[in-house]
N, C-alpha and C positions, 0 to 999 in steps of 0.2 A: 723635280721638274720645275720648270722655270718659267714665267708666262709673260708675254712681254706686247705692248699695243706697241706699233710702227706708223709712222705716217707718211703717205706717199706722194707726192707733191710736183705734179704735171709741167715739164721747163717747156718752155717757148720752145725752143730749138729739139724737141724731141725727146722723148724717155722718163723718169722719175728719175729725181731723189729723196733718201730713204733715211726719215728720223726716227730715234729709239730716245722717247723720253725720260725713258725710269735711267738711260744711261747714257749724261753728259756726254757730246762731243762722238758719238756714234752712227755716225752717217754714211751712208753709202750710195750710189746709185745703179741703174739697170734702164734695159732699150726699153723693154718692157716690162706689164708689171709680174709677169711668171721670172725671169732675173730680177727686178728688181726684190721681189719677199725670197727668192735665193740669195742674192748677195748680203742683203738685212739677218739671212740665218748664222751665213758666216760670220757676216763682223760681231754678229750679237756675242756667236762662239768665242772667237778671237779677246774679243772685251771681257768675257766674266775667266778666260784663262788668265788673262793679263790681272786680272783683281784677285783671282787666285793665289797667282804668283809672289803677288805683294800681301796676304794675308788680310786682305782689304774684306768687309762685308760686301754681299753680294745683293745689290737692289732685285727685283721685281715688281712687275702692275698687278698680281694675285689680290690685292685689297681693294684695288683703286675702279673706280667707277666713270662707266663715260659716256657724256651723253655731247648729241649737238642739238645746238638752238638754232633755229632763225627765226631773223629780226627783220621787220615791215618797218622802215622808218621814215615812212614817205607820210 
């Protein structure tokens, strides 16, 4: 099993798009955000078949830690 953070990121014009950081250039989008973490499942799938394919090591976030800040810089 494979664990992976996504980040979802609200466009002007309607809908997310959907980063996958542990995996360069993995983005997708959705209207909402129940499509958008479905379409994020698929491409996640599609990318470690494709790293497969090529014998490539297979990244995951199982280690990686994550926290947010906020910042008062007034």
């Amino acid at each position: 099993m494979y664990t992976y953070k996504i980040h979802l990121h609200r466009e002007a014009e309607g809908g997310f798009t959907v980063s996958v950081p542990a995996l360069p250039g993995c983005i997708t989008y959705g209207e909402d955000i129940d499509e958008a973490i479905a379409m994020a499942k698929e491409a996640i799938a599609l990318y470690i078949e494709e790293l497969r394919e090529r014998g490539e090591v297979i990244p995951d976030d199982s280690n990686t830690l994550e926290y947010a800040i906020n910042l008062d810089l007034t």
